[in-house]
DRENDO-1510 file (C-alpha; in Angstrom, 1 decimal, always signed):
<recs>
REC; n; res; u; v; w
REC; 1; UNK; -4.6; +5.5; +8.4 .
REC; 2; UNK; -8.0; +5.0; +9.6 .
REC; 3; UNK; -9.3; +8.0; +9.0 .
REC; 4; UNK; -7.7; +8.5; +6.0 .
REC; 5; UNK; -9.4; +4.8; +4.7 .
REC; 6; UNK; -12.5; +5.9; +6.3 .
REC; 7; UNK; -12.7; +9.2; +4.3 .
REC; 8; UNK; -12.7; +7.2; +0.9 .
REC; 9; UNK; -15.6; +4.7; +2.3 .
REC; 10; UNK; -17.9; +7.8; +2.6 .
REC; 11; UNK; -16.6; +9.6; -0.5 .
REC; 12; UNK; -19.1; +9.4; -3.6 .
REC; 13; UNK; -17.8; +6.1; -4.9 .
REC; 14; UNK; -16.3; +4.1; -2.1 .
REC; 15; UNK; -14.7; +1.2; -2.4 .
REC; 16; UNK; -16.4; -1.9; -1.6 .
REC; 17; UNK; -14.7; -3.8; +1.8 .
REC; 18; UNK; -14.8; -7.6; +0.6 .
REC; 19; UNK; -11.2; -8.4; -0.5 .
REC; 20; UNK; -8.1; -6.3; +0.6 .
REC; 21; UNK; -4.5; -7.1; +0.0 .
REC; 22; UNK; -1.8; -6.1; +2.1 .
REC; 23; UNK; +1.3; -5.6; +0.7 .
REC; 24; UNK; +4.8; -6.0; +2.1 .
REC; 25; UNK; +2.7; -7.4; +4.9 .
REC; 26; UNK; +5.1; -8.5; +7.8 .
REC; 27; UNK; +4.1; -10.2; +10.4 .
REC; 28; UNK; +0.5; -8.7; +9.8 .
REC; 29; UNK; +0.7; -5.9; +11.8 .
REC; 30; UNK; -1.4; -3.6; +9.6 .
REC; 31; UNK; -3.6; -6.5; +8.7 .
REC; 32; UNK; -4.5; -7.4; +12.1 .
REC; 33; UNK; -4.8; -3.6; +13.2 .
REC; 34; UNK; -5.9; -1.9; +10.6 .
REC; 35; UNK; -7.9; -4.3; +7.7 .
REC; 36; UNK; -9.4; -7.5; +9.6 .
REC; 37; UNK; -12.0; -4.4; +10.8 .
REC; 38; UNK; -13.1; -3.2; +7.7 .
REC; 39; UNK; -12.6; -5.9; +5.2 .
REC; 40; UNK; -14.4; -9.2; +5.0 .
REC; 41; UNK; -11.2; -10.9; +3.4 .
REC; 42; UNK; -7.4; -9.7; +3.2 .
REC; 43; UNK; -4.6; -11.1; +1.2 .
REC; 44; UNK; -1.1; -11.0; +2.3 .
REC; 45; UNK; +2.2; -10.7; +0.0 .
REC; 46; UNK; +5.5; -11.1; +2.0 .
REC; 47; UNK; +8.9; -11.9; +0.5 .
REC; 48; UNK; +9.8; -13.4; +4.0 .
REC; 49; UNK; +8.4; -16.9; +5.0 .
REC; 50; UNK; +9.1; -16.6; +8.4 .
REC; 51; UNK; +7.4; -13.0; +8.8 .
REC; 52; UNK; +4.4; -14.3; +6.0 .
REC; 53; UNK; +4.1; -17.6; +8.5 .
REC; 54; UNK; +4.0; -15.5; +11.7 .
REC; 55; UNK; +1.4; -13.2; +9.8 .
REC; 56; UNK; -0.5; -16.5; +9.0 .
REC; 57; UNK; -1.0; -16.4; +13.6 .
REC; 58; UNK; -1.7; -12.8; +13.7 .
REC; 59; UNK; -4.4; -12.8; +11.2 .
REC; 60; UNK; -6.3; -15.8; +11.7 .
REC; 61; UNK; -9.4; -16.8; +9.7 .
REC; 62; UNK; -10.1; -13.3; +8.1 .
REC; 63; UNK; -6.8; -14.4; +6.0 .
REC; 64; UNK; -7.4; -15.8; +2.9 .
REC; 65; UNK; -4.2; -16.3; +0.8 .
REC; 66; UNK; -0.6; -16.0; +2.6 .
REC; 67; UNK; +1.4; -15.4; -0.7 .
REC; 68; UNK; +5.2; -15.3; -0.2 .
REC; 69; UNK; +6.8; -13.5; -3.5 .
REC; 70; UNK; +8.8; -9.7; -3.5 .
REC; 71; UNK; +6.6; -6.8; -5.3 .
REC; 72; UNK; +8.5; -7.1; -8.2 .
REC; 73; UNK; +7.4; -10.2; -8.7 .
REC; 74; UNK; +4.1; -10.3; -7.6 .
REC; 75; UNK; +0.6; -10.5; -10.2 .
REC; 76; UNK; -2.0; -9.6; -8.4 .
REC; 77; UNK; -4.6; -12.0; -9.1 .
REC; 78; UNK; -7.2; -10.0; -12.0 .
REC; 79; UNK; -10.1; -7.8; -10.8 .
REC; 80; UNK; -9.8; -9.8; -7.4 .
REC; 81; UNK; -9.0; -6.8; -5.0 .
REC; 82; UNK; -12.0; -4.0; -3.7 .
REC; 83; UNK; -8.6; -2.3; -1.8 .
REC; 84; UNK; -4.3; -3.0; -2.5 .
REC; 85; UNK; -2.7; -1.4; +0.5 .
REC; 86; UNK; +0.9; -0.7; +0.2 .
REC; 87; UNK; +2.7; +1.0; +3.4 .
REC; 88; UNK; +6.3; +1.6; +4.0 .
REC; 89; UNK; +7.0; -1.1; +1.3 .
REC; 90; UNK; +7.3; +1.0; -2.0 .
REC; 91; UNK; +10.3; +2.7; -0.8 .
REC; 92; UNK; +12.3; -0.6; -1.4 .
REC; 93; UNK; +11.3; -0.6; -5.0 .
REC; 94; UNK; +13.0; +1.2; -7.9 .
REC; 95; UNK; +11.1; +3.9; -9.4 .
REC; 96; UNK; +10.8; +1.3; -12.6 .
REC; 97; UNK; +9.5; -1.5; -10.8 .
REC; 98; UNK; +7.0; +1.1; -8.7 .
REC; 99; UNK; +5.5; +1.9; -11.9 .
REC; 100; UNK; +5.1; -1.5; -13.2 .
REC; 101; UNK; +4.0; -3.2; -9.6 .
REC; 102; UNK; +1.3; -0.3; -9.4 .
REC; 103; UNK; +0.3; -1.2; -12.9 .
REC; 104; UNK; +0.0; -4.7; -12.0 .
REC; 105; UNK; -2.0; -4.0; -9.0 .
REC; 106; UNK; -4.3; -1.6; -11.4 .
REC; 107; UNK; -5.4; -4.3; -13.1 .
REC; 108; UNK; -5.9; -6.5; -9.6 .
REC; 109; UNK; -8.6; -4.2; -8.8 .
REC; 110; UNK; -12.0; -5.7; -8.9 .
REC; 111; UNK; -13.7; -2.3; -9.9 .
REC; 112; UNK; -13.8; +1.0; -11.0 .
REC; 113; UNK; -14.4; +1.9; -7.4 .
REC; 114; UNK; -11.4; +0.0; -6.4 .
REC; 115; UNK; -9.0; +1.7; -4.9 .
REC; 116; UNK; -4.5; +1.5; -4.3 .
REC; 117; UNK; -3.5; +3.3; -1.1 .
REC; 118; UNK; +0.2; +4.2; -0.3 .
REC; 119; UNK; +1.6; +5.3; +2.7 .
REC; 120; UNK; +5.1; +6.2; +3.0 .
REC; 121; UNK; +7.7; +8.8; +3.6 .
REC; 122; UNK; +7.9; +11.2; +1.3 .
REC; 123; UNK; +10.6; +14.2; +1.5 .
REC; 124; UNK; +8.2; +18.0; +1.5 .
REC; 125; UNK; +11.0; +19.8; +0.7 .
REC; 126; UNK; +14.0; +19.0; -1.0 .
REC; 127; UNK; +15.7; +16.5; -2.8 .
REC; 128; UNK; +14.8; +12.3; -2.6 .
REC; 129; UNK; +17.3; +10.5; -0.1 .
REC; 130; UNK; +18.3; +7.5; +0.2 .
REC; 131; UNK; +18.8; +5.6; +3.4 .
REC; 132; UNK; +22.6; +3.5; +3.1 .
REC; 133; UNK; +21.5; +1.4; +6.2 .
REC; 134; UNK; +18.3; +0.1; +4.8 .
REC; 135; UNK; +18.4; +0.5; +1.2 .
REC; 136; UNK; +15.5; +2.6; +1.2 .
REC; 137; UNK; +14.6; +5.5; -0.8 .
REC; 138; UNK; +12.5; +8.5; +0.9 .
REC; 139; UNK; +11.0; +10.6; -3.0 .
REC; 140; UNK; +9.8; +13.3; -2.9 .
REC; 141; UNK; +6.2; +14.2; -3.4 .
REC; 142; UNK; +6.6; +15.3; -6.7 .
REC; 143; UNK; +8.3; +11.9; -7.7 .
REC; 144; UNK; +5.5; +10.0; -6.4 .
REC; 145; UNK; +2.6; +11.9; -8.5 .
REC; 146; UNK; +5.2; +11.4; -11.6 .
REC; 147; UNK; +5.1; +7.7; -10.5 .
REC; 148; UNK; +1.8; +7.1; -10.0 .
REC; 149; UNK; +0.7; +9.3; -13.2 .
REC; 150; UNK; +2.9; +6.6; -15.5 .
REC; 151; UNK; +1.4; +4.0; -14.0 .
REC; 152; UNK; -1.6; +5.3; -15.5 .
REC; 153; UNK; -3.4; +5.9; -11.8 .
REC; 154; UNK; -5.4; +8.8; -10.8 .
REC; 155; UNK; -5.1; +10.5; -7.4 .
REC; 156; UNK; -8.0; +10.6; -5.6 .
REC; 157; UNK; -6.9; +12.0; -2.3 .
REC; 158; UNK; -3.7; +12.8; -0.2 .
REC; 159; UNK; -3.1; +13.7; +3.1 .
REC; 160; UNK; -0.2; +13.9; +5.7 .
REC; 161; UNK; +0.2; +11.9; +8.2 .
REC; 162; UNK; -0.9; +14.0; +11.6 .
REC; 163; UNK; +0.9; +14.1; +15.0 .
REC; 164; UNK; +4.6; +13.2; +13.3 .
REC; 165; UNK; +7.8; +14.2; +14.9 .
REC; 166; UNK; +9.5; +16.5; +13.4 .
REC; 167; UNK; +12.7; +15.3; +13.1 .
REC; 168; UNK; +12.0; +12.5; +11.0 .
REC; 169; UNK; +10.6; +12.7; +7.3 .
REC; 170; UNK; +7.0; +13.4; +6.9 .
REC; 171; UNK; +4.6; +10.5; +6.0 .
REC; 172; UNK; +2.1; +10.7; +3.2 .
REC; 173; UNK; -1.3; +8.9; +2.3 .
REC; 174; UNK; -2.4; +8.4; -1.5 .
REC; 175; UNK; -5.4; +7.4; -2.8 .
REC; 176; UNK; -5.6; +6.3; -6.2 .
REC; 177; UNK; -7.8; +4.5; -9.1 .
</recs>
């Protein structure tokens, strides 16, 4: 994830790093580890009070707004985000409320330098699957670009997640404007 976020900062038009917005954000994990470092401001969106109020502990001052609403109700606040980072969250979300949340978040971004990354697991070969236990639906490559090209996004830059075992489904990064 880091080098994957670092790779867009030094691409031609790079994203700026004031105001990021975590997504499905836990406890804060990704926050605290991954966007307090290269973001002067990060939003969170949790469904869960008790993870958004644990989150609240983990981030500290760097956290801004602690906003407690699923993804298929959340607006994203207009042209307030440089970065919307969504990871292992979109798999909960029907492919009709993917396209409209990634719409929504379009329009959240502050620029046209802005930038939506996705990280999730997404099936190389095959069909989609869906996970009984969890609820969660592993698409395929394919039904991602379809997804993100409805939503009227363009992908800047993919890449697979390195060092993954095997025996569990592959994880993909997307960039896209």
């Amino acid at each position: 994830s880091r080098r994957f976020l670092d790779l867009l900062f030094r691409s031609p038009h790079p994203p700026e790093r004031g105001t990021v917005l975590d997504c499905g954000a836990g406890i804060g994990r990704v926050s605290k580890g991954l966007l307090l470092d290269r973001f002067d401001v990060v939003d969170l969106v949790e469904p869960n009070a008790r993870l958004l109020e644990e989150a609240k502990n983990q981030v500290g001052p760097k956290g801004d707004r602690f906003i407690a609403s699923s993804l298929e109700n959340f607006e994203p606040e207009l042209g307030r985000y440089d970065v919307i980072w969504a990871q292992w969250v979109l798999l909960y979300l029907t492919d009709a409320d993917l396209v409209a949340f990634l719409q929504r978040c379009k329009k959240g971004l502050r620029s046209e330098n802005g930038v939506i990354f996705v990280k999730e697991n997404v099936v190389i070969d095959g069909p989609w699957t869906v996970d009984r236990d969890d609820n969660s639906i592993s698409r395929s490559d394919a039904m991602y670009k379809e997804i993100f090209r409805k939503a009227g996004l363009v992908l800047l830059e993919e890449r697979r997640q390195a060092a993954w075992p095997n025996d569990l489904v592959p994880v993909k990064m997307y960039a896209l404007r």
